[in-house]
Z-matrix of the N, CA and C atoms (Angstrom, degrees):
N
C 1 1.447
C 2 1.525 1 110.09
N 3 1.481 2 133.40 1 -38.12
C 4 1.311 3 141.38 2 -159.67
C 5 1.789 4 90.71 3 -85.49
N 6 1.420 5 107.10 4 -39.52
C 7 1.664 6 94.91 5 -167.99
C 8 1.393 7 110.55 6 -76.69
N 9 1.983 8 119.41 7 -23.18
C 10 1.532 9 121.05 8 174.90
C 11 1.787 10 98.65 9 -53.85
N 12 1.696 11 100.90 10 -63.88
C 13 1.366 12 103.91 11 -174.48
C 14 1.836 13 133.22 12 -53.96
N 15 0.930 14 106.82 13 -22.24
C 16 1.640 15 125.30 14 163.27
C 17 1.685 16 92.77 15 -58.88
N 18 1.054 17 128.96 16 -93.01
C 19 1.215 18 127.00 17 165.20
C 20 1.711 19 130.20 18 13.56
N 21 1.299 20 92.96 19 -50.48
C 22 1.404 21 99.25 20 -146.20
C 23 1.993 22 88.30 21 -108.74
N 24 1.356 23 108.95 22 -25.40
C 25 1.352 24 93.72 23 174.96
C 26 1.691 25 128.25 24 -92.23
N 27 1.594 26 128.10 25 176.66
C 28 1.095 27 96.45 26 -175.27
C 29 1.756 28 123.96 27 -91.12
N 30 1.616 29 104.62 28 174.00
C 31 1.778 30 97.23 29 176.50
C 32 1.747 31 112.45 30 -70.77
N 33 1.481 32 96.81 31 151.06
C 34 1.549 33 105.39 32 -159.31
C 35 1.644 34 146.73 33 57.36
N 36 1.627 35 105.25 34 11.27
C 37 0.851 36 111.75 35 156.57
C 38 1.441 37 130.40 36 -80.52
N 39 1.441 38 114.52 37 153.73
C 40 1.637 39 111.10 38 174.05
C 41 1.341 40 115.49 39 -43.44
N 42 1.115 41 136.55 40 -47.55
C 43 1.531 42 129.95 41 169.03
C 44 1.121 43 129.42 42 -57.41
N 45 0.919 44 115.55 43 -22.04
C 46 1.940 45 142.98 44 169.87
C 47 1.361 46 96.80 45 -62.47
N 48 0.923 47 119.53 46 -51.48
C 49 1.684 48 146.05 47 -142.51
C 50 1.867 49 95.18 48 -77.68
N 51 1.503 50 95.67 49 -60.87
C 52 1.042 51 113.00 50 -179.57
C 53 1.540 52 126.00 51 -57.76
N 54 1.481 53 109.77 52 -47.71
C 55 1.096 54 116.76 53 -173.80
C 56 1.222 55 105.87 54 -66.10
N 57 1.396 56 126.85 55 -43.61
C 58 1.809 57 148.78 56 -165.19
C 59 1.567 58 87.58 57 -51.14
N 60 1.147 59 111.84 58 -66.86
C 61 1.961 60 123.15 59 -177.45
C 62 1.203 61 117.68 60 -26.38
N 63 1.289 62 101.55 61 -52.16
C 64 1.600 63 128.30 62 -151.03
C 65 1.213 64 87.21 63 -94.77
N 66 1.618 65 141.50 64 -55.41
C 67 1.634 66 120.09 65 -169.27
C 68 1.626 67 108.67 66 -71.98
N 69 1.504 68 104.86 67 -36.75
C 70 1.826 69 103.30 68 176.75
C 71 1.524 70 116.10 69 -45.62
N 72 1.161 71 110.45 70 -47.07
C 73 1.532 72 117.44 71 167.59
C 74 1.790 73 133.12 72 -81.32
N 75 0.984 74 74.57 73 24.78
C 76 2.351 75 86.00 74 -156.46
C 77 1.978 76 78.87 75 -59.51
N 78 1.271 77 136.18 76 -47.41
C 79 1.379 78 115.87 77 -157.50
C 80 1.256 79 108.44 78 -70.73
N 81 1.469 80 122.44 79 -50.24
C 82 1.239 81 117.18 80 -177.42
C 83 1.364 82 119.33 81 -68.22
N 84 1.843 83 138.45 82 -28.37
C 85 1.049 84 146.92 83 166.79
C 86 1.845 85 100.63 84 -48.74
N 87 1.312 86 123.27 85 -40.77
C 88 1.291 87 107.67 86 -173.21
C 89 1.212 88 106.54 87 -118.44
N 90 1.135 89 132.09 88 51.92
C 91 1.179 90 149.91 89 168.87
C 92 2.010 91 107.45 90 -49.36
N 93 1.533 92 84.62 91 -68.20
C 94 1.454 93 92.96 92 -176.03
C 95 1.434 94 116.10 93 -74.25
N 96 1.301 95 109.47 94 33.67
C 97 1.790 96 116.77 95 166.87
C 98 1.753 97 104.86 96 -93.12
N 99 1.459 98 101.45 97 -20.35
C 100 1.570 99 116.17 98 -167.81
C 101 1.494 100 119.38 99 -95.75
N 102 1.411 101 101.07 100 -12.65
C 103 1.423 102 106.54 101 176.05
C 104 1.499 103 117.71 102 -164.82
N 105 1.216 104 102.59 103 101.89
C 106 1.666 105 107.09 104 179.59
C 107 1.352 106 134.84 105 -39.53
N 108 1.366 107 101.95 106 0.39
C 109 1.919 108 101.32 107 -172.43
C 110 1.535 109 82.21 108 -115.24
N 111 0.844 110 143.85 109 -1.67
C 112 1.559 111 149.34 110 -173.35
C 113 1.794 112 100.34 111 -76.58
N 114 1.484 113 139.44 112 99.28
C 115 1.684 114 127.07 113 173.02
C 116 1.255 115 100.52 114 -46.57
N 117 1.235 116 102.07 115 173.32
C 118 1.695 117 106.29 116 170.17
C 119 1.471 118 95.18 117 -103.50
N 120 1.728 119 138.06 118 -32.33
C 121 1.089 120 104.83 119 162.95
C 122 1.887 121 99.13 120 -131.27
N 123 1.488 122 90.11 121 -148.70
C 124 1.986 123 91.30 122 -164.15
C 125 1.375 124 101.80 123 -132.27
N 126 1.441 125 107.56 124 40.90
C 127 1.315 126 111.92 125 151.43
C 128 1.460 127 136.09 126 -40.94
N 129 1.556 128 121.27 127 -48.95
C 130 1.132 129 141.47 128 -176.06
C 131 1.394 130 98.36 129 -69.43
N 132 1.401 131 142.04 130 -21.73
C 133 1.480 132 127.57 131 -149.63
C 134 1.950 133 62.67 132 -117.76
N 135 1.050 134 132.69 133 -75.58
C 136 1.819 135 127.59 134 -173.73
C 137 1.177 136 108.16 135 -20.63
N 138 1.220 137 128.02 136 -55.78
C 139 1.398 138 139.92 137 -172.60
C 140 1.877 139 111.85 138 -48.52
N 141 1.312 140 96.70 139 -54.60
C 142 1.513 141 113.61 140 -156.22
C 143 1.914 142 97.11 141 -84.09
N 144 1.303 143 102.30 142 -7.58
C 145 1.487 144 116.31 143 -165.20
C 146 1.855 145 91.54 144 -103.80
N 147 1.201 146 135.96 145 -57.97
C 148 1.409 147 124.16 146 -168.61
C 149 1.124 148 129.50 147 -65.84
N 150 1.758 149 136.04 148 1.00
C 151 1.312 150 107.61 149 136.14
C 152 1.737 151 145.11 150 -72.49
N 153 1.460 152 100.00 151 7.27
C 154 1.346 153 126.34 152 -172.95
C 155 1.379 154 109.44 153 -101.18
N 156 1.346 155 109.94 154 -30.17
C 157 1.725 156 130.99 155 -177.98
C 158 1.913 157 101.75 156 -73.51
N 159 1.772 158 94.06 157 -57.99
C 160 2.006 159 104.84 158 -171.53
C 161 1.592 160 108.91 159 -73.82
N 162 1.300 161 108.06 160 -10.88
C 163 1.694 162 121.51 161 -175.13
C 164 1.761 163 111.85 162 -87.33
N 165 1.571 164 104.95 163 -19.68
C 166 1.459 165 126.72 164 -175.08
C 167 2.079 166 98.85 165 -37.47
N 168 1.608 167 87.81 166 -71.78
C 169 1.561 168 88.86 167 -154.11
C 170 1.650 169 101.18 168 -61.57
N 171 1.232 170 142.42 169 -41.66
C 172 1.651 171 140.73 170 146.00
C 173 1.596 172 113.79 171 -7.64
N 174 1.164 173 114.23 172 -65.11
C 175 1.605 174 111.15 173 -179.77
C 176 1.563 175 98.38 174 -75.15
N 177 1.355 176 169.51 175 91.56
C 178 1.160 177 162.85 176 72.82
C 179 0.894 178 122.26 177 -4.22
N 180 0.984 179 110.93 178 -72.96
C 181 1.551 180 132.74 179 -161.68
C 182 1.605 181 101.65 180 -114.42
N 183 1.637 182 109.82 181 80.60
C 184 1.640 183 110.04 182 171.25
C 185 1.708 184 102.75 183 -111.70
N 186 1.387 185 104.72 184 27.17
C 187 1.334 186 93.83 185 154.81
C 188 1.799 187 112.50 186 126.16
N 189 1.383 188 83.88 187 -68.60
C 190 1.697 189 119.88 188 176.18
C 191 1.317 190 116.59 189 -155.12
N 192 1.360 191 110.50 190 -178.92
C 193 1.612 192 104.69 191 178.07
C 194 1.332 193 113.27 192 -81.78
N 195 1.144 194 122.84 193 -46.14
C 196 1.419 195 154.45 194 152.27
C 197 1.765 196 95.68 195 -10.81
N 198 1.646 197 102.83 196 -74.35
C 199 1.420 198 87.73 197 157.95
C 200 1.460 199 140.80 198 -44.03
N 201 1.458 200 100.67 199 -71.19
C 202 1.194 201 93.45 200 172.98
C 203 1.257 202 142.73 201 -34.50
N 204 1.299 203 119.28 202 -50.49
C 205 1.371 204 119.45 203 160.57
C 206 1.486 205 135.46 204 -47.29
N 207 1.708 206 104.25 205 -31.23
C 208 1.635 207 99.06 206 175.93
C 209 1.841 208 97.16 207 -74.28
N 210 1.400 209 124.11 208 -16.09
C 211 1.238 210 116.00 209 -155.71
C 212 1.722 211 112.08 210 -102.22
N 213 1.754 212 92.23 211 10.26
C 214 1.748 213 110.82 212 173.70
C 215 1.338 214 92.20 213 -108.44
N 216 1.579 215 137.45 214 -22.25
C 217 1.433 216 132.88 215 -173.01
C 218 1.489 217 95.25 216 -77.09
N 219 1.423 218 131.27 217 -51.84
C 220 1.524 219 123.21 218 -165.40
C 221 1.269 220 98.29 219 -67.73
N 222 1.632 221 134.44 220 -50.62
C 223 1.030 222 136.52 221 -156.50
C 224 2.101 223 96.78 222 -67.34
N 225 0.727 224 118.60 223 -31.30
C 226 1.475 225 118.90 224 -179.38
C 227 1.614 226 105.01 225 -86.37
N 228 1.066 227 120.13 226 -11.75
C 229 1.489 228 111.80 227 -177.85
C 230 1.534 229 99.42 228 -88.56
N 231 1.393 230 118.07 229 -31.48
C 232 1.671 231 145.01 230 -162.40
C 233 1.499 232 89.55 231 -61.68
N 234 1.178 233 131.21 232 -73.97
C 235 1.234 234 163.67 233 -139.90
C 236 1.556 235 112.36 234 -77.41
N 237 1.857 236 88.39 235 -62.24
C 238 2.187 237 86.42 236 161.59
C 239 1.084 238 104.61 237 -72.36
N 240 1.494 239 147.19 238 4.34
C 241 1.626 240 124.54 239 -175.11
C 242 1.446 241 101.50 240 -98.83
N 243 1.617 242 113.75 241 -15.28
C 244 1.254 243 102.39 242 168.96
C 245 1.605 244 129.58 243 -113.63
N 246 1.766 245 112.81 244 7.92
C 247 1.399 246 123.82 245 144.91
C 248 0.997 247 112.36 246 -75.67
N 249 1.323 248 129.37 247 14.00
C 250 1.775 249 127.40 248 177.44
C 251 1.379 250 102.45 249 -128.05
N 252 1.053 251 140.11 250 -3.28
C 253 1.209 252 136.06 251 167.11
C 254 1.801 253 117.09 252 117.95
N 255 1.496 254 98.13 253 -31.00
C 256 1.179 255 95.18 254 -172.90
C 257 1.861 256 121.75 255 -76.14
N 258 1.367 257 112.92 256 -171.56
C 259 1.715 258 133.73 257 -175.49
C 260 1.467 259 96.33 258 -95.69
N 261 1.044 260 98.01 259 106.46
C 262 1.887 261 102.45 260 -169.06
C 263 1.778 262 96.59 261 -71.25
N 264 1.201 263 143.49 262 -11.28
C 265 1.272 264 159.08 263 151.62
C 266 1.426 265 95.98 264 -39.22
N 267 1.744 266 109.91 265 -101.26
C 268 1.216 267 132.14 266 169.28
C 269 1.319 268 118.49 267 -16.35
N 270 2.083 269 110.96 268 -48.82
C 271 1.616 270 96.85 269 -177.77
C 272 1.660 271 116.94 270 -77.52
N 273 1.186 272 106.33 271 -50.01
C 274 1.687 273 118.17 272 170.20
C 275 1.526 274 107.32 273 -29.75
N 276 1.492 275 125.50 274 -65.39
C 277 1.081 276 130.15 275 -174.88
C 278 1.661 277 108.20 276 -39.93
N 279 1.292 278 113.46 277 -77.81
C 280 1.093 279 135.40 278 163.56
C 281 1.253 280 122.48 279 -15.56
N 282 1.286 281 124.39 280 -60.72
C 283 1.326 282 155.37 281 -174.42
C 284 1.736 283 99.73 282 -47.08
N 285 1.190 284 92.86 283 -85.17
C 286 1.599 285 133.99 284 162.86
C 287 1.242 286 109.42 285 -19.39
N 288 0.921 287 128.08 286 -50.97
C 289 1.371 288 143.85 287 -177.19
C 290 1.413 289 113.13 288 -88.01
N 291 0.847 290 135.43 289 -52.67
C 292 1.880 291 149.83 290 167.85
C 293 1.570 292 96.74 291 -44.93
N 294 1.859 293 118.13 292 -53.72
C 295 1.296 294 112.66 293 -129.87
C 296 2.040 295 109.23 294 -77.09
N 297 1.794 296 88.86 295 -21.01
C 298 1.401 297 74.50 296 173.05
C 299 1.929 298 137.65 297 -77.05
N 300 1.300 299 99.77 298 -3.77
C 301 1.184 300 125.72 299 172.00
C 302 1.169 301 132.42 300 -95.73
N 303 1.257 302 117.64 301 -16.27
C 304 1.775 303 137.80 302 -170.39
C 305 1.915 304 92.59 303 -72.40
N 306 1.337 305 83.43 304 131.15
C 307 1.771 306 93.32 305 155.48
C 308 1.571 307 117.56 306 -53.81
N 309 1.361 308 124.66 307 156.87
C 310 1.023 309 126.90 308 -171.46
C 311 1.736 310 102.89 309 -87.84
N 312 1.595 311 112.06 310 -32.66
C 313 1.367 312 104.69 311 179.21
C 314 1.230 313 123.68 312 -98.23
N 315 1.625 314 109.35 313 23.52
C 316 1.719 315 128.55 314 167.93
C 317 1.257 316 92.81 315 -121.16
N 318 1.144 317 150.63 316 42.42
C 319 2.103 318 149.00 317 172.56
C 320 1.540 319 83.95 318 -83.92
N 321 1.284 320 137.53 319 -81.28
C 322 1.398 321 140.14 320 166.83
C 323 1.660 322 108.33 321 1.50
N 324 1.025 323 117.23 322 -53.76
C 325 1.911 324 110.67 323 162.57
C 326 0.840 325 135.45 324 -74.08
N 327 1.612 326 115.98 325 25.14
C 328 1.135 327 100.52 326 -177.31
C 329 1.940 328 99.52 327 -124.11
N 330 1.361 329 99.38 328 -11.61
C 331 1.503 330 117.47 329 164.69
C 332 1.844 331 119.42 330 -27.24
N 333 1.054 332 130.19 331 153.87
C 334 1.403 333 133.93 332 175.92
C 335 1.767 334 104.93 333 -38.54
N 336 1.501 335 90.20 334 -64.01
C 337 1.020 336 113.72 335 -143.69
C 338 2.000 337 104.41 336 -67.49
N 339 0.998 338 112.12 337 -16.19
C 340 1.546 339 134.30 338 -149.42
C 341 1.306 340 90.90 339 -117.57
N 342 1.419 341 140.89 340 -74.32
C 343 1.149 342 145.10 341 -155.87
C 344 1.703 343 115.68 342 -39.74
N 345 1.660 344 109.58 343 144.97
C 346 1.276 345 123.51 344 143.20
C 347 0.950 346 116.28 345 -140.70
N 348 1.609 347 89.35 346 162.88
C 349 2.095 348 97.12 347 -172.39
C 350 1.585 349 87.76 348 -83.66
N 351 1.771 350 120.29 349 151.05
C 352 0.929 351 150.28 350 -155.98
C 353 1.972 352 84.82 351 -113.68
């Protein structure tokens, strides 16, 4: 239907425009026709992402980059502790406390995803 209608409208119009988008991408747009655990979109990951997105222009100025970067590592540790269920309080604490003692070839438990409180 999109390739009759491409057709029929003119070149360089917004609909043109549109359609062009939409067929360049036709595999990945229907991706989730191919596999049911696949969303159809990524709302849920958008969602969990925009106070980190509207908070952007606020962190500017964290100092240095140097900063910044340790202050995208907490903020990402923050974030899986609470797509995993846990009290990002509770895990940090925890964490923190374990990490100077943890074996180096048990560090892997101490991950979001892995962790329990002891």
């Amino acid at each position: 239907w999109m390739i009759a209608q491409r057709q029929l409208v003119p070149e360089g119009s917004a609909i043109a425009k549109a359609l062009d988008y939409s067929l360049k991408r036709w595999i990945a747009l229907t991706r989730y026709l191919d596999d049911g655990a696949v969303p159809i979109d990524n709302n849920w990951c958008e969602n969990r992402i925009r106070p980190w997105a509207l908070g952007r222009s606020n962190w500017l100025f964290a100092g240095s980059l140097r900063s910044g970067k340790r202050a995208a590592a907490i903020m990402s540790l923050i974030q899986s502790a609470r797509l995993n269920g846990h009290d990002p309080y509770a895990y940090l604490k925890d964490v923190l406390t374990r990490l100077p003692t943890q074996r180096a070839s048990e560090i892997d438990q101490l991950l979001p995803h892995k962790w329990q409180l002891d």
